[in-house]
PDB file of N, CA, C and O in Angstrom:
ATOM      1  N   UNK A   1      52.076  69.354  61.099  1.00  0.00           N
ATOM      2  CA  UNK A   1      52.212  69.717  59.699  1.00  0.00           C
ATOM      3  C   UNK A   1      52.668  71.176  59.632  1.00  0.00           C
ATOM      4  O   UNK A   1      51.965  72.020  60.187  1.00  0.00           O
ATOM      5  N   UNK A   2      53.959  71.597  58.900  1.00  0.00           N
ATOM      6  CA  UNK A   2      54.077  72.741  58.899  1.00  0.00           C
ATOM      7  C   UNK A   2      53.712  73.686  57.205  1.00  0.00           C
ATOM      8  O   UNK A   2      53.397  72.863  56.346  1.00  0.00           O
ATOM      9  N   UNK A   3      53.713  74.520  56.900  1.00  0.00           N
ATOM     10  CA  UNK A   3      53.978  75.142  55.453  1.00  0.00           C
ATOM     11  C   UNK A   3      54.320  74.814  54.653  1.00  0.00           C
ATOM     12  O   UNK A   3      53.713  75.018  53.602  1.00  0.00           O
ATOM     13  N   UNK A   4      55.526  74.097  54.689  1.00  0.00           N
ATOM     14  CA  UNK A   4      56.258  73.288  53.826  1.00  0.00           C
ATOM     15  C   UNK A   4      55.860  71.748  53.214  1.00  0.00           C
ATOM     16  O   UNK A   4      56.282  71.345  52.130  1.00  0.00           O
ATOM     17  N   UNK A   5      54.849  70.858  54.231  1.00  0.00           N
ATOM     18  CA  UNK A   5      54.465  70.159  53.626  1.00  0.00           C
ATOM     19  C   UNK A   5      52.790  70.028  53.632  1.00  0.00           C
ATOM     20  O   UNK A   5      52.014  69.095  53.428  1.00  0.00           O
ATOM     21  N   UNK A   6      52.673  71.117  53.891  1.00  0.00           N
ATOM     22  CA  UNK A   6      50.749  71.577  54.018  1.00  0.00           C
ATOM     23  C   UNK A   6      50.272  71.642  52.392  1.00  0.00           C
ATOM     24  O   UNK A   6      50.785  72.508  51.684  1.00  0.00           O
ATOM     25  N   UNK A   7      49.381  70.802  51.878  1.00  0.00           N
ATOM     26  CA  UNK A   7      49.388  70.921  50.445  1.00  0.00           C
ATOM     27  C   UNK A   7      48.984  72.360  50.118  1.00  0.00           C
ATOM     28  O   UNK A   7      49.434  73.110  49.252  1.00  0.00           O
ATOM     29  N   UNK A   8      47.736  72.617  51.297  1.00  0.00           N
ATOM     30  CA  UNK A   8      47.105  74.023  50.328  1.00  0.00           C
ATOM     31  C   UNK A   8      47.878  75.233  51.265  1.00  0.00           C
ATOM     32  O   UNK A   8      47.375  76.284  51.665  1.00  0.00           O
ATOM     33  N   UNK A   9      49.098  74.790  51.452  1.00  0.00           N
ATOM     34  CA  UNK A   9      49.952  76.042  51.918  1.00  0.00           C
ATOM     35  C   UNK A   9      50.410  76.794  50.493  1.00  0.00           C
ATOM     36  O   UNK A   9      50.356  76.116  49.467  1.00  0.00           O
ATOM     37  N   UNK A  10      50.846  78.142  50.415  1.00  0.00           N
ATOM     38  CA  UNK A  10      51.858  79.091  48.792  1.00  0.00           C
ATOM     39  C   UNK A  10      53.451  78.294  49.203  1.00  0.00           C
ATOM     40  O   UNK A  10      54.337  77.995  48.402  1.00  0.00           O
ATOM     41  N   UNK A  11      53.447  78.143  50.301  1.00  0.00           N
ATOM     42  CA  UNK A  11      55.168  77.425  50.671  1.00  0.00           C
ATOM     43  C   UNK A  11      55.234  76.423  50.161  1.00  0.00           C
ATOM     44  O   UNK A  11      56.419  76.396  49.826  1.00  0.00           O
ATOM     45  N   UNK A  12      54.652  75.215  49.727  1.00  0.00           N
ATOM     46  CA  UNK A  12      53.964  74.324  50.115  1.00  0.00           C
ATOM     47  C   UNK A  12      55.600  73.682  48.919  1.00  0.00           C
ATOM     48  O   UNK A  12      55.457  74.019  47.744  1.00  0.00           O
ATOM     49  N   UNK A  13      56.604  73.076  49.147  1.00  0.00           N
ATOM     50  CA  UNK A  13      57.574  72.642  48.342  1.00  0.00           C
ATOM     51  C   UNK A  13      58.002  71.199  48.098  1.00  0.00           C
ATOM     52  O   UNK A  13      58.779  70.818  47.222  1.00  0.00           O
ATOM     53  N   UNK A  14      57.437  70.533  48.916  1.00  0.00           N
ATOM     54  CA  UNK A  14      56.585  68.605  49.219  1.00  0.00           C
ATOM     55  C   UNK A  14      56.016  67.970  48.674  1.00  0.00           C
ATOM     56  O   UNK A  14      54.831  68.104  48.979  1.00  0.00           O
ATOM     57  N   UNK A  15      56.158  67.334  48.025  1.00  0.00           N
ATOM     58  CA  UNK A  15      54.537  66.881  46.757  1.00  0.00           C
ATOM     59  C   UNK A  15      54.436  64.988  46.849  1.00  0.00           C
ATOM     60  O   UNK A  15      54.936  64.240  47.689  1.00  0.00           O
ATOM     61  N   UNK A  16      53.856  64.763  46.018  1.00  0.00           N
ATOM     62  CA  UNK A  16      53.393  63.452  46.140  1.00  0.00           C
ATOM     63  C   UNK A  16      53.218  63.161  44.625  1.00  0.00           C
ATOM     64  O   UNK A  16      52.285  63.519  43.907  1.00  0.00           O
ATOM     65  N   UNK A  17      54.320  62.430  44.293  1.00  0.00           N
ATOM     66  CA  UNK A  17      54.428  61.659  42.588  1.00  0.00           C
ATOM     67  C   UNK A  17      53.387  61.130  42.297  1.00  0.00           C
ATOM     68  O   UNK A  17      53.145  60.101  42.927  1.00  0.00           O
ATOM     69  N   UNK A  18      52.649  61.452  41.553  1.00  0.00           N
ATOM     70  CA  UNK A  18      51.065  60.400  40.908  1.00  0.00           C
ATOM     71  C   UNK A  18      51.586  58.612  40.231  1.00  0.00           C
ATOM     72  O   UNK A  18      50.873  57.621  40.069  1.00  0.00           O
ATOM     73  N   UNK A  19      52.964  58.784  39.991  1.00  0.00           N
ATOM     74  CA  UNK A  19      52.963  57.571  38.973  1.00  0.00           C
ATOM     75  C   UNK A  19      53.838  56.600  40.183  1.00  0.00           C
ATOM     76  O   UNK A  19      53.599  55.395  40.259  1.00  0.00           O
ATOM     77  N   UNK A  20      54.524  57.046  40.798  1.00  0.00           N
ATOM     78  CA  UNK A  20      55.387  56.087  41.905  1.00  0.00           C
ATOM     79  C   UNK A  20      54.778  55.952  43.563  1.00  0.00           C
ATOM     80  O   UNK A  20      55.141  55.128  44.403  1.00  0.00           O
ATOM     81  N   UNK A  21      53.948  56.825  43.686  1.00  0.00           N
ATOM     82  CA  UNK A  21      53.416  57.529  45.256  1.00  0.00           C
ATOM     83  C   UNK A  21      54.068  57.604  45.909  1.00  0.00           C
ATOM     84  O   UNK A  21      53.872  57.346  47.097  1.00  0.00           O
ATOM     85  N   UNK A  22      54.945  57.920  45.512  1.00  0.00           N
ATOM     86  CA  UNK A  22      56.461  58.348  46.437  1.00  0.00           C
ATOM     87  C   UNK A  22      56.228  59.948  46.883  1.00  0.00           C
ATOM     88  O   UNK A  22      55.680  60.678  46.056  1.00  0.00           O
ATOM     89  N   UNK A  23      56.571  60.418  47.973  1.00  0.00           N
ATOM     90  CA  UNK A  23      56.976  61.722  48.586  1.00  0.00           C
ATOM     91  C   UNK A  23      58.230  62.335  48.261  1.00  0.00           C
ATOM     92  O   UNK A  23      59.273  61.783  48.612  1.00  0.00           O
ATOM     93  N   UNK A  24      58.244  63.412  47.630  1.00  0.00           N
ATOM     94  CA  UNK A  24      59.640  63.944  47.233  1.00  0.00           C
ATOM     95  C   UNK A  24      59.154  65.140  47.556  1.00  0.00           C
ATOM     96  O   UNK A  24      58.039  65.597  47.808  1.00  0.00           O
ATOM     97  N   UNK A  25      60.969  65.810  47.446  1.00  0.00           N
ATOM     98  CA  UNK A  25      60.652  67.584  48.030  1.00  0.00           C
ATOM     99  C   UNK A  25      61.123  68.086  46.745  1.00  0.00           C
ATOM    100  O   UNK A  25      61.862  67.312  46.136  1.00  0.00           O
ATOM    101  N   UNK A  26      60.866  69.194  46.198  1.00  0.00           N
ATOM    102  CA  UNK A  26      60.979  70.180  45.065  1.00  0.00           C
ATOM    103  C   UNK A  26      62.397  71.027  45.186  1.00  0.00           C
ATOM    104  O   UNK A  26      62.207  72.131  45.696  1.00  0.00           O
ATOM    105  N   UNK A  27      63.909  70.737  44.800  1.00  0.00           N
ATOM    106  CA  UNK A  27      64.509  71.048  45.005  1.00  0.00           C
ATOM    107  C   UNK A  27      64.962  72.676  43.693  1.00  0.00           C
ATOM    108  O   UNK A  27      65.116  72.352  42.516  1.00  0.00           O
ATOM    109  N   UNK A  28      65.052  73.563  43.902  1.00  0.00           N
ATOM    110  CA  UNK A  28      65.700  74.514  42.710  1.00  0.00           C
ATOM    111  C   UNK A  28      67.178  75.063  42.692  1.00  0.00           C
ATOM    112  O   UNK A  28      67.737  75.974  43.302  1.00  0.00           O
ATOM    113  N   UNK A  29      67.587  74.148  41.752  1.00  0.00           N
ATOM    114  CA  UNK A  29      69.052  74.176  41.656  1.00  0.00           C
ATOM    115  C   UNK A  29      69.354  75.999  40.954  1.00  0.00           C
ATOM    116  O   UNK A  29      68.556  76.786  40.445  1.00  0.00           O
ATOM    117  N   UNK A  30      70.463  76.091  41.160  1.00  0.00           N
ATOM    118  CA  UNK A  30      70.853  77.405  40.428  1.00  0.00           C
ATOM    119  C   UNK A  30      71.308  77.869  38.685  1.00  0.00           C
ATOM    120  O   UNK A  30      71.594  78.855  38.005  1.00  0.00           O
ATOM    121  N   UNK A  31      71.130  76.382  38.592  1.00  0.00           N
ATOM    122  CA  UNK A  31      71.314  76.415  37.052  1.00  0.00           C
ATOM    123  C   UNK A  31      70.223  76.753  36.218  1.00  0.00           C
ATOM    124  O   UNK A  31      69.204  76.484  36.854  1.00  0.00           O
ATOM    125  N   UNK A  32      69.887  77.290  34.912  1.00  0.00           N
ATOM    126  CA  UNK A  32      69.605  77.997  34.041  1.00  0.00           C
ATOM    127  C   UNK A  32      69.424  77.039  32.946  1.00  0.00           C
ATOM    128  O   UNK A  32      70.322  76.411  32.384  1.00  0.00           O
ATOM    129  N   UNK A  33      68.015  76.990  32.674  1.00  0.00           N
ATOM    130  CA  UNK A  33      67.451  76.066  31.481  1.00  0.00           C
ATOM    131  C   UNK A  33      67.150  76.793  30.792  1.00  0.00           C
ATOM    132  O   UNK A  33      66.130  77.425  31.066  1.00  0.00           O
ATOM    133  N   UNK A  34      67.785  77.054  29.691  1.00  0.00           N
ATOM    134  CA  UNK A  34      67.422  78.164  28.283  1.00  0.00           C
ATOM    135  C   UNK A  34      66.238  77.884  27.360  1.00  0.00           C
ATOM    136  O   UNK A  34      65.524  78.648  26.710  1.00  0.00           O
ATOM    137  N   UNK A  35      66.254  75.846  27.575  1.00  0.00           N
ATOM    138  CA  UNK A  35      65.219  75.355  26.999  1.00  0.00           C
ATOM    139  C   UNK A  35      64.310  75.969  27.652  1.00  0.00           C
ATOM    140  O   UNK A  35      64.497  77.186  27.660  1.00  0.00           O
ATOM    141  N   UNK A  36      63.314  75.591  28.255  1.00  0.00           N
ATOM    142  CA  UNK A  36      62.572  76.107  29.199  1.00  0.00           C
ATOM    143  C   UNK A  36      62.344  77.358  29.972  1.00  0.00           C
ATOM    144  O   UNK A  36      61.214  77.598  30.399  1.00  0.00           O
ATOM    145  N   UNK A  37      63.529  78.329  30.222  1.00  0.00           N
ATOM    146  CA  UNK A  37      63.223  79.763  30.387  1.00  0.00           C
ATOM    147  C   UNK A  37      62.834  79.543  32.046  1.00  0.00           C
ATOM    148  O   UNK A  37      62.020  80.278  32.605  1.00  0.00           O
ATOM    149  N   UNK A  38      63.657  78.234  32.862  1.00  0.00           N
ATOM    150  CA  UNK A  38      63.573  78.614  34.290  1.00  0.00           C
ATOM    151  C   UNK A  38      64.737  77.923  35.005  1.00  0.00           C
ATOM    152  O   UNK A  38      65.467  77.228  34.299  1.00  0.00           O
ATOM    153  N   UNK A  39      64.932  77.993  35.946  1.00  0.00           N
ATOM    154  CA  UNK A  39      65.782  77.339  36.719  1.00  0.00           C
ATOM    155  C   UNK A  39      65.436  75.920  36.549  1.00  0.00           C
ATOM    156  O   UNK A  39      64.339  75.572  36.111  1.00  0.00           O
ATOM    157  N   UNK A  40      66.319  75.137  36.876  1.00  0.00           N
ATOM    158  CA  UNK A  40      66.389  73.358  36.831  1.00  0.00           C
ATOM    159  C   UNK A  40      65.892  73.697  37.934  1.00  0.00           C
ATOM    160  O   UNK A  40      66.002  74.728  38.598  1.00  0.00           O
ATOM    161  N   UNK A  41      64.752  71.773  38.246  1.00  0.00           N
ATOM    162  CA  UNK A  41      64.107  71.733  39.606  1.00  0.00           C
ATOM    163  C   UNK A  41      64.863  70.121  39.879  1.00  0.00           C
ATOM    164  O   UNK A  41      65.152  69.379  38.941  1.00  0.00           O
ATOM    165  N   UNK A  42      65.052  69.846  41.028  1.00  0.00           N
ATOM    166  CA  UNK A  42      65.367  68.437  40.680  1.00  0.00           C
ATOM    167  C   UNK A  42      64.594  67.409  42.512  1.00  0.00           C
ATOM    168  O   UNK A  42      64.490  67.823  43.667  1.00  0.00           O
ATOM    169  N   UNK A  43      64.363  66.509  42.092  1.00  0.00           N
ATOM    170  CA  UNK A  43      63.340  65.895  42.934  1.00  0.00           C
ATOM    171  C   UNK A  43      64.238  64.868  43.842  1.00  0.00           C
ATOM    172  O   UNK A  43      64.934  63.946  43.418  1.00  0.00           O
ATOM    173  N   UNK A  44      64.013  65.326  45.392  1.00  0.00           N
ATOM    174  CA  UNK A  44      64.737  64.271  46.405  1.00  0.00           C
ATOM    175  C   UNK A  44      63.701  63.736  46.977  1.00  0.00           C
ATOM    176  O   UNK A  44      62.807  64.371  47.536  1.00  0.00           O
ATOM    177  N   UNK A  45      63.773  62.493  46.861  1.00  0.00           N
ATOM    178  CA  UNK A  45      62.759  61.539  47.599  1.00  0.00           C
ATOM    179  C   UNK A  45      62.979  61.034  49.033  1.00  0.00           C
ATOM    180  O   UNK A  45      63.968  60.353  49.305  1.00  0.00           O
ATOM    181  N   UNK A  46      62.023  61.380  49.985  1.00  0.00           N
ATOM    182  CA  UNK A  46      61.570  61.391  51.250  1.00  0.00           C
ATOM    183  C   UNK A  46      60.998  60.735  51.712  1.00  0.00           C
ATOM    184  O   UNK A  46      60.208  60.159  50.963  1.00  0.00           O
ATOM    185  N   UNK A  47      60.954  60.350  53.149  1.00  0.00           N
ATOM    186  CA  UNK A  47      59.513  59.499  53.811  1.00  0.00           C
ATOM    187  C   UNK A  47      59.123  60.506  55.205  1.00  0.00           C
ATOM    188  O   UNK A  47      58.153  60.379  55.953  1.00  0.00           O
ATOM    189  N   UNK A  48      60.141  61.451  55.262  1.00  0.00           N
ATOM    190  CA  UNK A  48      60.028  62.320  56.729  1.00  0.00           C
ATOM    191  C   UNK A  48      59.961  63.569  55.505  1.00  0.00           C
ATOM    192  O   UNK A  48      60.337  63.542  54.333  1.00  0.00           O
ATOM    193  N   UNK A  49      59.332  64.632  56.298  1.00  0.00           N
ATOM    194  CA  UNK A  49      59.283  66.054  56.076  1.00  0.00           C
ATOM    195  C   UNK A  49      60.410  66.591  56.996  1.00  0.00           C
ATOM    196  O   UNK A  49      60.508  66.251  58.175  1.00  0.00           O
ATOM    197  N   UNK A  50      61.412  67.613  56.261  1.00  0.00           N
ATOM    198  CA  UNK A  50      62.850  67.584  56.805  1.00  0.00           C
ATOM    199  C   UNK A  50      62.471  68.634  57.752  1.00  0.00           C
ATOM    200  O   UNK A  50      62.845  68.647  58.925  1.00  0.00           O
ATOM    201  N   UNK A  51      61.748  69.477  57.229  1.00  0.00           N
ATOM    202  CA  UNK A  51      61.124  70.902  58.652  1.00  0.00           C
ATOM    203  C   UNK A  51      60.503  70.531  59.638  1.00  0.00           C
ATOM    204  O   UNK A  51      60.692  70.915  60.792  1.00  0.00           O
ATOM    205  N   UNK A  52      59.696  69.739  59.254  1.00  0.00           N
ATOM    206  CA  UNK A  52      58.753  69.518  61.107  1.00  0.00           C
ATOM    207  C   UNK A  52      58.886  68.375  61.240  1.00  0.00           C
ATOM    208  O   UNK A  52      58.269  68.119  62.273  1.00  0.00           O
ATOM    209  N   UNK A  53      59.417  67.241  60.755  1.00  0.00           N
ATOM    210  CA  UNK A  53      59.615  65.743  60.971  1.00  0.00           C
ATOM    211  C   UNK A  53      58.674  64.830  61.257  1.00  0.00           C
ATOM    212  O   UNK A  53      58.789  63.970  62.131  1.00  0.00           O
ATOM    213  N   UNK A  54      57.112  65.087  60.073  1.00  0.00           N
ATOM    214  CA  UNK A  54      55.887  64.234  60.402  1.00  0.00           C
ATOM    215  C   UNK A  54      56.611  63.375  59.401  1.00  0.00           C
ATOM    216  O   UNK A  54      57.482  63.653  58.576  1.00  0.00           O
ATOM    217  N   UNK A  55      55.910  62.080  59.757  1.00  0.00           N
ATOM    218  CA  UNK A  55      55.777  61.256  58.359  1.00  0.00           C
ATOM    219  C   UNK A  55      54.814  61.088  57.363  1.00  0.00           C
ATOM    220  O   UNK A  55      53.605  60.914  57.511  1.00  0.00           O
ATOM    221  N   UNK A  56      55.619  61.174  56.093  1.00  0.00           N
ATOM    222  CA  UNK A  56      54.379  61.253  55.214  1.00  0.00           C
ATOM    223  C   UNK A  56      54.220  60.292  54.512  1.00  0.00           C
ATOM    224  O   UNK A  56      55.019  59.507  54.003  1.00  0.00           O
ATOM    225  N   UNK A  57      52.846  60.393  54.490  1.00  0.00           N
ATOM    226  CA  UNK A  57      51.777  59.135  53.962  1.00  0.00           C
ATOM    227  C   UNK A  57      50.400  59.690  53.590  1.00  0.00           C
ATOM    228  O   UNK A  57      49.869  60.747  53.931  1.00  0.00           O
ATOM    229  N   UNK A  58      49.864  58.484  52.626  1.00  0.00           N
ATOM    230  CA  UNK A  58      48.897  59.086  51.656  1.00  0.00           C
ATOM    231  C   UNK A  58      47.400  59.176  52.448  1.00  0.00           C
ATOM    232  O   UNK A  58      46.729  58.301  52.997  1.00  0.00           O
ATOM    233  N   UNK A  59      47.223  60.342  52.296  1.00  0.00           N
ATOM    234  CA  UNK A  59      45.992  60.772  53.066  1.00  0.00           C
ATOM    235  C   UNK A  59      44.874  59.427  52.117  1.00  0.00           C
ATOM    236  O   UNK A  59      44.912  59.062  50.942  1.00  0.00           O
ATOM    237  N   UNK A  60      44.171  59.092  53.028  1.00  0.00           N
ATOM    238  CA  UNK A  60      42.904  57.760  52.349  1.00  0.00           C
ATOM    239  C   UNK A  60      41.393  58.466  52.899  1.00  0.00           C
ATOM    240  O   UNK A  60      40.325  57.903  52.658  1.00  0.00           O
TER     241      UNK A  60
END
């Protein structure tokens, strides 16, 4: 497990969808949401962690 998909890592950019339980990574595009007052985030869905190459699955 590295930083990137360590939940209680500050890096931590990996998450786990509550409504699909799908694994996706937190992508931040460079575009500019005026609505909102941040950068667009946009979500790529995974089954490997692309940095250290564990597989992820739901801790039970």
């Amino acid at each position: 497990m590295c930083k990137y998909c360590d939940s209680h890592s500050n890096d931590c950019c990996i998450y786990l969808d509550p409504l699909t339980k799908e694994w996706y990574e937190d992508i931040e595009t460079m575009e500019w949401d005026n609505y909102d007052g941040e950068y667009i985030h946009q979500k790529n869905y995974i089954n490997y962690c692309p940095y250290c190459g564990r597989k992820l699955a739901e801790n039970k």
